[in-house]
C-alpha positions as protocol buffer text, in pm:
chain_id: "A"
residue {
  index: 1
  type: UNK
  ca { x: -741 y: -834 z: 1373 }
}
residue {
  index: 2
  type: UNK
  ca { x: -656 y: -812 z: 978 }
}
residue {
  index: 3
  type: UNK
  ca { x: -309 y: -868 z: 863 }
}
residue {
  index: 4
  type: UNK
  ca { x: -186 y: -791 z: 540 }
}
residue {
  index: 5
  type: UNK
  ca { x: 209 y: -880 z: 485 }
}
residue {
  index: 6
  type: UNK
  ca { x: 506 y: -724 z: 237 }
}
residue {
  index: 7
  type: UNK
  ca { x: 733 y: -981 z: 219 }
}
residue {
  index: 8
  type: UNK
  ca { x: 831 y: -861 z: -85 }
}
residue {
  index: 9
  type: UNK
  ca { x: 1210 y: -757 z: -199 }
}
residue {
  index: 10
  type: UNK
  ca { x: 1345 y: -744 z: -517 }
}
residue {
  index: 11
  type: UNK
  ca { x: 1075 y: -974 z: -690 }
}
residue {
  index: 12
  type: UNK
  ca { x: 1208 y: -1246 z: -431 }
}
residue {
  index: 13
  type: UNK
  ca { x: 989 y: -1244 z: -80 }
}
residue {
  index: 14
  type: UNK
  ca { x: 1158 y: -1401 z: 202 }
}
residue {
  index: 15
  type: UNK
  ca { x: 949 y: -1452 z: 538 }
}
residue {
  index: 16
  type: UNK
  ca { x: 1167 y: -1351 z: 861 }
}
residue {
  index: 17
  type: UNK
  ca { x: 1066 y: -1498 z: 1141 }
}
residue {
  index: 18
  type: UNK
  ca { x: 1322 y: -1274 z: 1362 }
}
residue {
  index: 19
  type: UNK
  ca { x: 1103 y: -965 z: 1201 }
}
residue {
  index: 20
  type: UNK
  ca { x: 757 y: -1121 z: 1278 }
}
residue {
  index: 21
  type: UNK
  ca { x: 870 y: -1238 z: 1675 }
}
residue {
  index: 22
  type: UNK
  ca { x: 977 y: -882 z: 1706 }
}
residue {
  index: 23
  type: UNK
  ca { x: 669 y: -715 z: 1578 }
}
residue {
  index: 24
  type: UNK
  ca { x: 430 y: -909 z: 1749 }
}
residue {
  index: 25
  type: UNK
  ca { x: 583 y: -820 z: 2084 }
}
residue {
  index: 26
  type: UNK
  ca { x: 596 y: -439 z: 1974 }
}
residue {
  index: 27
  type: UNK
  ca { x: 200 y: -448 z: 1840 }
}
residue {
  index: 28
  type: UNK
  ca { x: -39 y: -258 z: 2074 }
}
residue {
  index: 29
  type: UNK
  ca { x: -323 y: -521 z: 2231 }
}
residue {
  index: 30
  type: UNK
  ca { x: -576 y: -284 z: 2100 }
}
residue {
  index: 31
  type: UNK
  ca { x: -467 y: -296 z: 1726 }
}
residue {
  index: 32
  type: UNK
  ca { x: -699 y: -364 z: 1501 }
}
residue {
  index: 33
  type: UNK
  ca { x: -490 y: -486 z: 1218 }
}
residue {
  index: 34
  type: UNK
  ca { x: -112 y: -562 z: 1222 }
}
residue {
  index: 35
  type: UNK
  ca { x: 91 y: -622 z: 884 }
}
residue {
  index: 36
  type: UNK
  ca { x: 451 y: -735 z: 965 }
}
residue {
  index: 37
  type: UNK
  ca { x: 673 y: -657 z: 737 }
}
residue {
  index: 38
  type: UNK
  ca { x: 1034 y: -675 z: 659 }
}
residue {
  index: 39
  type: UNK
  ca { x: 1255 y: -704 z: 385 }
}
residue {
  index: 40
  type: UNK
  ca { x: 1549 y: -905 z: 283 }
}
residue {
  index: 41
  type: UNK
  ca { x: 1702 y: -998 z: -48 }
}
residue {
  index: 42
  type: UNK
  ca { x: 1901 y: -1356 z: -71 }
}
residue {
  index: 43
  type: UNK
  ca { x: 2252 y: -1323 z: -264 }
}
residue {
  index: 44
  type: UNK
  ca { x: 2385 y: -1679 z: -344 }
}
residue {
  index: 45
  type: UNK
  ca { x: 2423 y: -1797 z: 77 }
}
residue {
  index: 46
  type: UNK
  ca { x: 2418 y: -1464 z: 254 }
}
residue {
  index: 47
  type: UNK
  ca { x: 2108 y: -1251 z: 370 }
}
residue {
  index: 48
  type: UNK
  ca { x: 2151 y: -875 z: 339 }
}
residue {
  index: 49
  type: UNK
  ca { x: 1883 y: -589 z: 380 }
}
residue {
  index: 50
  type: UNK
  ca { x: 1791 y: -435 z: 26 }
}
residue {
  index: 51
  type: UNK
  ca { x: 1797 y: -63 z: -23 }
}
residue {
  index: 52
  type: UNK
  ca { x: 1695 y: 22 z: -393 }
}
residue {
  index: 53
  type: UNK
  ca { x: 1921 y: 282 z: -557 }
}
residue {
  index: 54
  type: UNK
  ca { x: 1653 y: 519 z: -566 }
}
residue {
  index: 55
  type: UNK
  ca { x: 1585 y: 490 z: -207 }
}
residue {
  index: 56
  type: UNK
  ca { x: 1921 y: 561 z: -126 }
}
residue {
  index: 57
  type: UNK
  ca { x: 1926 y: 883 z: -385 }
}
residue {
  index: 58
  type: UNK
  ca { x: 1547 y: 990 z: -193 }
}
residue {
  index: 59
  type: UNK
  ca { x: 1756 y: 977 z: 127 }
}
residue {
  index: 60
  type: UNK
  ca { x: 2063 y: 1126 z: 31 }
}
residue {
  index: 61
  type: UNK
  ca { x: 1840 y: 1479 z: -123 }
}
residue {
  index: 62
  type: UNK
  ca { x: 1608 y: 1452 z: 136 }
}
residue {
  index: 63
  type: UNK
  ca { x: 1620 y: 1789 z: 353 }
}
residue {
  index: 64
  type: UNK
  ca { x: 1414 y: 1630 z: 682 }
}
residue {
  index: 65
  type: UNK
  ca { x: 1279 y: 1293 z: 801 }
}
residue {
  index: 66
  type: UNK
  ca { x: 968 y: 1221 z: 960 }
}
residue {
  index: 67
  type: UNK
  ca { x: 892 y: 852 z: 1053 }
}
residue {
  index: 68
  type: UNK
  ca { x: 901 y: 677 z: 730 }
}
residue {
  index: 69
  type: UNK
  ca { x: 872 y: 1031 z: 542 }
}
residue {
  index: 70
  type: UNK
  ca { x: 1146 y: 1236 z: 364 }
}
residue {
  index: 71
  type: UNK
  ca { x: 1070 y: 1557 z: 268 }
}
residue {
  index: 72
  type: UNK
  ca { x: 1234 y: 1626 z: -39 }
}
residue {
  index: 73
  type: UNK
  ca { x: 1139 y: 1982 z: -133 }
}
residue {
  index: 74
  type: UNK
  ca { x: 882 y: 2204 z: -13 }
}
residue {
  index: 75
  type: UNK
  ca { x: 609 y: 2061 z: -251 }
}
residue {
  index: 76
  type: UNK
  ca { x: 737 y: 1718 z: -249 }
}
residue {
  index: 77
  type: UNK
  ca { x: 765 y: 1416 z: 43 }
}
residue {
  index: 78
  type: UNK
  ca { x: 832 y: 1070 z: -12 }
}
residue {
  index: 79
  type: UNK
  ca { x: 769 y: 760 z: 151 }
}
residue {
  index: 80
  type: UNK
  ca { x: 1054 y: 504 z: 202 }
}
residue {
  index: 81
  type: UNK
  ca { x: 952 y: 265 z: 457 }
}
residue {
  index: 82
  type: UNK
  ca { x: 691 y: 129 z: 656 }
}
residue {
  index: 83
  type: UNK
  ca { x: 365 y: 265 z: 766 }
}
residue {
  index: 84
  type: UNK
  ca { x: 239 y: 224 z: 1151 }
}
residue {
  index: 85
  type: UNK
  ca { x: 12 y: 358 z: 1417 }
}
residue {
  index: 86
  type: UNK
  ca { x: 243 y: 634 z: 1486 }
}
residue {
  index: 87
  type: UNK
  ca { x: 201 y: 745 z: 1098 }
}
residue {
  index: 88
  type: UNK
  ca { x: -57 y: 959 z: 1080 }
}
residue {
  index: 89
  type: UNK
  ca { x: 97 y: 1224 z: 1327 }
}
residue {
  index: 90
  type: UNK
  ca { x: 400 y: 1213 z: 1169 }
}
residue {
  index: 91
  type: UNK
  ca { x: 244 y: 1297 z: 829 }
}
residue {
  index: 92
  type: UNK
  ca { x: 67 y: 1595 z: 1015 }
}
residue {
  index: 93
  type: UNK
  ca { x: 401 y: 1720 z: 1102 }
}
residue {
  index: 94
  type: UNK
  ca { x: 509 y: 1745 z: 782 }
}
residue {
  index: 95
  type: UNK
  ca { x: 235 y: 1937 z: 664 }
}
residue {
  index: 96
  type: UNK
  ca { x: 274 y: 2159 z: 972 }
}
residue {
  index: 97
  type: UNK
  ca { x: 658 y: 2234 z: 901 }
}
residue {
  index: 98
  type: UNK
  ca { x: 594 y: 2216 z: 542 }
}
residue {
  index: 99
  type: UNK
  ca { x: 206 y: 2331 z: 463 }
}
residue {
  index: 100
  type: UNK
  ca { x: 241 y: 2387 z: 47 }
}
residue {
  index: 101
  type: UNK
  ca { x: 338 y: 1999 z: 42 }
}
residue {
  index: 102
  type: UNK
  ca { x: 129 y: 1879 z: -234 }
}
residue {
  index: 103
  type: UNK
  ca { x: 334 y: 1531 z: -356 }
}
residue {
  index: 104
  type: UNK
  ca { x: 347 y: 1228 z: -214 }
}
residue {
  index: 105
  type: UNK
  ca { x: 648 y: 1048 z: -392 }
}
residue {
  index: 106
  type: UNK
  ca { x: 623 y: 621 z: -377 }
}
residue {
  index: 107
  type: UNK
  ca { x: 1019 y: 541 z: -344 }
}
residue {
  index: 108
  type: UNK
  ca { x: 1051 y: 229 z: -111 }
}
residue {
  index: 109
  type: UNK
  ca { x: 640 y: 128 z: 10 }
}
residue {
  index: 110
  type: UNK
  ca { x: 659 y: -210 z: 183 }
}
residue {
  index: 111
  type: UNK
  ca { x: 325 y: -193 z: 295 }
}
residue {
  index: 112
  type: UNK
  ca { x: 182 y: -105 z: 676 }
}
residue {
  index: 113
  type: UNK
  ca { x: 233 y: -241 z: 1064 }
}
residue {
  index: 114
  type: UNK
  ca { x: -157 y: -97 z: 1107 }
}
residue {
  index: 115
  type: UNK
  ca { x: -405 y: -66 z: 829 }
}
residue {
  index: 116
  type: UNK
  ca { x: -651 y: 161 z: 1066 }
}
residue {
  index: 117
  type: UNK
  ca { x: -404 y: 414 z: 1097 }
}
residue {
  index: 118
  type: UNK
  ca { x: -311 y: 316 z: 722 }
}
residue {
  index: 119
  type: UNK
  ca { x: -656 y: 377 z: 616 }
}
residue {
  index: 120
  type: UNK
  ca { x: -698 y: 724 z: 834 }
}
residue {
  index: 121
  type: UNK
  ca { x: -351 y: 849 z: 667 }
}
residue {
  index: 122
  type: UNK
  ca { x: -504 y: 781 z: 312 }
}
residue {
  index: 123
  type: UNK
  ca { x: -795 y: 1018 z: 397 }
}
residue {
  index: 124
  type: UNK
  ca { x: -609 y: 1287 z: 476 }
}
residue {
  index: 125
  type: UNK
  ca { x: -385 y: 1238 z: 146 }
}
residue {
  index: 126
  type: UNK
  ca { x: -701 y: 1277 z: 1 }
}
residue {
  index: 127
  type: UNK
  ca { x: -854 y: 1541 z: 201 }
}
residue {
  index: 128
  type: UNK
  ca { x: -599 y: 1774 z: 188 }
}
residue {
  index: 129
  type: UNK
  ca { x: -599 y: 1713 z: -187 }
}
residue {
  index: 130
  type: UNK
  ca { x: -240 y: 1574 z: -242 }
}
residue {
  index: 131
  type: UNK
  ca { x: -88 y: 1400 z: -539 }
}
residue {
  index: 132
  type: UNK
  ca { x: 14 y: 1050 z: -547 }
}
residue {
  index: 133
  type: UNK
  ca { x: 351 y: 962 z: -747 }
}
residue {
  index: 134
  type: UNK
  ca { x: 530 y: 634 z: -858 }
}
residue {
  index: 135
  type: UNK
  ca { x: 836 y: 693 z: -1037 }
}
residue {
  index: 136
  type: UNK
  ca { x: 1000 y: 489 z: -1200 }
}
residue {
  index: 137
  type: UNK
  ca { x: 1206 y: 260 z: -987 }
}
residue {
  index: 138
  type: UNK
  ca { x: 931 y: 292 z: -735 }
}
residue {
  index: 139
  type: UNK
  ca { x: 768 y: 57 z: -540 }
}
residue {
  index: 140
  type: UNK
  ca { x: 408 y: 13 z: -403 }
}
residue {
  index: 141
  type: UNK
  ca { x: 364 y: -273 z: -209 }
}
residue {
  index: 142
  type: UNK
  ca { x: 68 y: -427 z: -1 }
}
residue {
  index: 143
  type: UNK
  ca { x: -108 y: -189 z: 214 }
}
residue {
  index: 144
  type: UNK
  ca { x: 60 y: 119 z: 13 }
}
residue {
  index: 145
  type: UNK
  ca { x: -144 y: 38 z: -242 }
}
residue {
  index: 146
  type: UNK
  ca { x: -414 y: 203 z: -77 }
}
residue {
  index: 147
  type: UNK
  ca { x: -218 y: 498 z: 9 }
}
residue {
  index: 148
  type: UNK
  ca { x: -133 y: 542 z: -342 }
}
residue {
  index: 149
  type: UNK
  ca { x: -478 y: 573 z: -436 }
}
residue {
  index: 150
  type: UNK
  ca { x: -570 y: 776 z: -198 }
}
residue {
  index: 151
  type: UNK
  ca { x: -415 y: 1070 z: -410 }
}
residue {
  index: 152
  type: UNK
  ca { x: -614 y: 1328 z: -535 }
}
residue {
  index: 153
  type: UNK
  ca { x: -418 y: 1255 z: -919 }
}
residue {
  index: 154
  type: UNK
  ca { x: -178 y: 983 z: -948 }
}
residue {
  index: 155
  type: UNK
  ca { x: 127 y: 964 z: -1183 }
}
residue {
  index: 156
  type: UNK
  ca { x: 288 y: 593 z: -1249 }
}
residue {
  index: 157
  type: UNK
  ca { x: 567 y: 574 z: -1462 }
}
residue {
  index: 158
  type: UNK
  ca { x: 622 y: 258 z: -1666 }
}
residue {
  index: 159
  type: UNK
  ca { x: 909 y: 190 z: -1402 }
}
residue {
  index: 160
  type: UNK
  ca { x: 730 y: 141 z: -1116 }
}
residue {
  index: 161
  type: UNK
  ca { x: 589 y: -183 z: -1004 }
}
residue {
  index: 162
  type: UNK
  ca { x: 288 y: -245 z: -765 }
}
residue {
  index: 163
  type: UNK
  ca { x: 211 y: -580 z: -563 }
}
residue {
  index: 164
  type: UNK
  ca { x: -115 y: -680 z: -373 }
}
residue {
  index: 165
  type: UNK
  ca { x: -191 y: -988 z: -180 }
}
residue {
  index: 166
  type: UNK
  ca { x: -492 y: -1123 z: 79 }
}
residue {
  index: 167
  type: UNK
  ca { x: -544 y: -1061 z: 401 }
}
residue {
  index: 168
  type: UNK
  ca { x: -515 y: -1272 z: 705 }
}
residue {
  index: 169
  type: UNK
  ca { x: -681 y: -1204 z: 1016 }
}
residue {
  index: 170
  type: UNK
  ca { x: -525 y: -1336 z: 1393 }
}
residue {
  index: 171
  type: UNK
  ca { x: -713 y: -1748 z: 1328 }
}
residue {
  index: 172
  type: UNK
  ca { x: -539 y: -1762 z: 1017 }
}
residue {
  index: 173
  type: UNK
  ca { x: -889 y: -1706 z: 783 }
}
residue {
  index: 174
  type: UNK
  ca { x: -891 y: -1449 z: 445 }
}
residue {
  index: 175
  type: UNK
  ca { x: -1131 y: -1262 z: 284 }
}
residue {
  index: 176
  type: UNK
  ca { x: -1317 y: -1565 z: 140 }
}
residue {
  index: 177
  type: UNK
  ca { x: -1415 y: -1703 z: 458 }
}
residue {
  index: 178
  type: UNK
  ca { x: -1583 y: -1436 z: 567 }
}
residue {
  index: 179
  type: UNK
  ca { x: -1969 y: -1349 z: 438 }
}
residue {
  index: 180
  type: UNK
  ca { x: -1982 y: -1133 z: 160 }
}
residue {
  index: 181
  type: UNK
  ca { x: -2194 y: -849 z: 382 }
}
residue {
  index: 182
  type: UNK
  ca { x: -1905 y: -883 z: 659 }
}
residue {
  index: 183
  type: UNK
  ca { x: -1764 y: -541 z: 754 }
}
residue {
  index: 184
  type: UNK
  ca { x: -1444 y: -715 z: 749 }
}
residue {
  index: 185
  type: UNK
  ca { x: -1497 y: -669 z: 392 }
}
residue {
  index: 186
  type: UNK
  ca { x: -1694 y: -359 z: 404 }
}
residue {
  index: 187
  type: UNK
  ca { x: -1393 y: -151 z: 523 }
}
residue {
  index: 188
  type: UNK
  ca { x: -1186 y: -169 z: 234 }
}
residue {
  index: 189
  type: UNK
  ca { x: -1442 y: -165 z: -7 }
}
residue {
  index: 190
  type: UNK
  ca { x: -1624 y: 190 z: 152 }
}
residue {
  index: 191
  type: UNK
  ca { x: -1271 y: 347 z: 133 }
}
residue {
  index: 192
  type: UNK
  ca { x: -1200 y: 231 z: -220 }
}
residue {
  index: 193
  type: UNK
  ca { x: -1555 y: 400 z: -271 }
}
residue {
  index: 194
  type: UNK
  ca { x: -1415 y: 730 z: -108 }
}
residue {
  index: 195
  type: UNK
  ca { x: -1098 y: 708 z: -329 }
}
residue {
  index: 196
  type: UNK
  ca { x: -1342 y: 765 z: -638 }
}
residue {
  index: 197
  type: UNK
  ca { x: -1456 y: 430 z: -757 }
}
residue {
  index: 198
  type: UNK
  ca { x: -1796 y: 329 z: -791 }
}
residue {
  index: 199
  type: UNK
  ca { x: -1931 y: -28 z: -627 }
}
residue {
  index: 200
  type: UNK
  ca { x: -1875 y: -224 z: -916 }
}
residue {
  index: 201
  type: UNK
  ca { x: -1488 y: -96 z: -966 }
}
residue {
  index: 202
  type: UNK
  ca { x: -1442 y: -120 z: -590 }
}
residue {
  index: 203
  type: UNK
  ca { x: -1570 y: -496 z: -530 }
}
residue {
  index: 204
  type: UNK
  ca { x: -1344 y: -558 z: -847 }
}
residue {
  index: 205
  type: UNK
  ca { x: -1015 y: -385 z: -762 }
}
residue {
  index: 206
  type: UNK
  ca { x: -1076 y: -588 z: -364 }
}
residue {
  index: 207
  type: UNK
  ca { x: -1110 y: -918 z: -565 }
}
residue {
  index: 208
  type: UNK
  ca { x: -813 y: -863 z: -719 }
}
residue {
  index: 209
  type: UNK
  ca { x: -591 y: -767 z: -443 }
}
residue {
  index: 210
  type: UNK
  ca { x: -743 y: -1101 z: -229 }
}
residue {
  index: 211
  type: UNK
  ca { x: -648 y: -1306 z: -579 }
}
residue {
  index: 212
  type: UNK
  ca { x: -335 y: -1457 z: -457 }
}
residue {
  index: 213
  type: UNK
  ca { x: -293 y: -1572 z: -89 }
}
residue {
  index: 214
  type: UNK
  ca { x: -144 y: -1374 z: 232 }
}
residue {
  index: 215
  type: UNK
  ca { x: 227 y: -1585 z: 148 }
}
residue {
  index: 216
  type: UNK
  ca { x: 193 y: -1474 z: -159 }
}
residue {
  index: 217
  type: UNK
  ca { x: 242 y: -1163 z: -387 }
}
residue {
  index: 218
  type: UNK
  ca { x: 42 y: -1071 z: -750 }
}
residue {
  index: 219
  type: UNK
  ca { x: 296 y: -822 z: -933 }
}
residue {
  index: 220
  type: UNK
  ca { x: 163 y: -527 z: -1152 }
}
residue {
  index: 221
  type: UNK
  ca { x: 350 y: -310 z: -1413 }
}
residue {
  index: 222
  type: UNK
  ca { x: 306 y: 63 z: -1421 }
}
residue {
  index: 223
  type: UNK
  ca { x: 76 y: 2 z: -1685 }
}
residue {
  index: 224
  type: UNK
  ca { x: -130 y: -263 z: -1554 }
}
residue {
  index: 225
  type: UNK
  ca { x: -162 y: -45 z: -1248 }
}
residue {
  index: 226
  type: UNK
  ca { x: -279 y: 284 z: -1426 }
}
residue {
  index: 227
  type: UNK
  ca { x: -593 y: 27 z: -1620 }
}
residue {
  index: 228
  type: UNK
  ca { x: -706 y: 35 z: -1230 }
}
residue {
  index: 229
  type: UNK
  ca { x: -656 y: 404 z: -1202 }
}
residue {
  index: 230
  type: UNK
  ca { x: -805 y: 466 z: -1485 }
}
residue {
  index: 231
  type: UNK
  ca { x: -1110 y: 299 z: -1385 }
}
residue {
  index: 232
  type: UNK
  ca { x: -1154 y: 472 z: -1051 }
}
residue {
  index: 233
  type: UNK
  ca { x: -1163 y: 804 z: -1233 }
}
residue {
  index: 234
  type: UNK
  ca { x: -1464 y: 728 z: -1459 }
}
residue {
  index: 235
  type: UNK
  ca { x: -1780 y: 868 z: -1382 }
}
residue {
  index: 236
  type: UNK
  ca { x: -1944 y: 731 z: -998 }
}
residue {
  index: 237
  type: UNK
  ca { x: -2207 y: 615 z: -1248 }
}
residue {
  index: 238
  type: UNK
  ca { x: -1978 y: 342 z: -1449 }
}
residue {
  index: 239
  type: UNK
  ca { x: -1948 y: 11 z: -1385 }
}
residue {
  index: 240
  type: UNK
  ca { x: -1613 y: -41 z: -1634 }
}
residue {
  index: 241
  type: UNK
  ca { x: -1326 y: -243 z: -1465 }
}
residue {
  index: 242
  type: UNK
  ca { x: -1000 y: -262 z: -1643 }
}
residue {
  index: 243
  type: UNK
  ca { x: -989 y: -625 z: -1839 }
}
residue {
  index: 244
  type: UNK
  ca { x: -693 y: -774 z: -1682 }
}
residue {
  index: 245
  type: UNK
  ca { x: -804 y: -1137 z: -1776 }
}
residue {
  index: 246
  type: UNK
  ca { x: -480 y: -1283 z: -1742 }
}
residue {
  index: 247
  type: UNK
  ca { x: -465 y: -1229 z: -1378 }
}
residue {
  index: 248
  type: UNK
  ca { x: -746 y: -1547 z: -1414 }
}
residue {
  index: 249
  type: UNK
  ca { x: -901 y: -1480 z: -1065 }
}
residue {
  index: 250
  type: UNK
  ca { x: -1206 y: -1595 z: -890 }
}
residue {
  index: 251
  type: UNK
  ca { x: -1400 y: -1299 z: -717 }
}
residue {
  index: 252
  type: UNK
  ca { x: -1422 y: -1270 z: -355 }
}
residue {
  index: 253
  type: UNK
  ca { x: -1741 y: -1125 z: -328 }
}
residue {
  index: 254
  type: UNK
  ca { x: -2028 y: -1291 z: -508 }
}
């Protein structure tokens, strides 16, 4: 079992224990891959849950709620929570009660309880051919990231901010202790293929989001994001990766 975590609110992350016990008990035996997630802002002494302003403006126009999913018009939906098992079937619904859906709008993306189901809800974004949005204010965090690029175009304003970290699996070991042909590693790296990068772009963009450690969080602008986009929409037969050389990482996979 993988985990990849979003403790990650308002540039400050703060692990919760509480939030961690809890999840744990609620996870399915059979998971694959848990993330726990939860998120908490500190102001001065007191802890208090954080709803961005835009989140509460997504859920104030939204017109219906499925899961984590608020359908905001009938071409737009937007996520504004936490992904799970139960994710994928509520996505279907929404394309059931609302079929010319064609956005997916980034407000509040913490990241995912279970990065199978994750995974399986990014290939039907892409399947069904939907568009991938980050306005600005929005935030893609963890395993959102790879529902964001799942979209068949994606828009990122300058606004929005993006944050990837390692994984962990259940005897505390990351990506680099595993052999570079593991399918531990293969997973993410044949879906990053699907999403329209080639080999070299994938292995790149996975070293990059296994950079910083599980506790930890590396932050992307808007901008630095779309160099990454931009690069998974060159031709299958380029080997370009964006030249983020400040990020100063060691790759993964050798």
């Amino acid at each position: 079992m993988q985990a990849r975590s979003a403790n990650l609110a308002n540039m400050k992350p703060v692990l919760s224990l509480l939030a961690c016990l809890a999840a744990l008990v609620a996870a399915p035996a059979a998971a694959q891959r848990v993330t726990v997630v939860e998120e908490w802002v500190e102001v001065e002494t007191t802890a208090s849950r954080y709803v961005s302003p835009l989140q509460q403006r997504t859920e104030q126009a939204a017109i219906a709620a499925f899961g984590p999913f608020r359908v905001i018009d009938e071409h737009t939906v937007a996520l504004v929570g936490i992904t799970d098992s139960a994710s994928p079937a509520w996505f279907d619904a929404v394309l059931q009660a609302y079929p010319q859906i064609d956005t997916l709008e980034f407000v509040e993306a913490p990241g995912t309880h279970d990065d199978r189901a994750n995974l399986a809800l990014g290939r039907t974004i892409r399947a069904r051919g939907i568009a991938t949005r980050a306005g600005e204010g929005g935030s893609v965090r963890s395993g959102a990231v790879e529902l964001f690029l799942a979209g068949a175009t994606r828009e990122i304003a300058p606004g929005s901010e993006f944050a990837v970290h390692g994984w962990l699996d259940d005897w505390g070991r990351g990506a680099e202790d595993y052999p570079a042909d593991a399918p531990e590693h293969r997973r993410y790296l044949d879906y990053y293929v699907e999403m329209g990068m080639n080999e070299a772009q994938a292995r790149a963009f996975y070293a990059m989001t296994n950079s910083v450690p599980f506790e930890d969080a590396l932050w992307l602008t808007g901008s630095e994001m779309r160099n990454w986009v931009a690069g998974a929409e060159q031709a299958p037969e380029s080997s370009a990766v964006p030249d983020l050389a400040h990020l100063d990482f060691e790759p993964v996979l050798q």
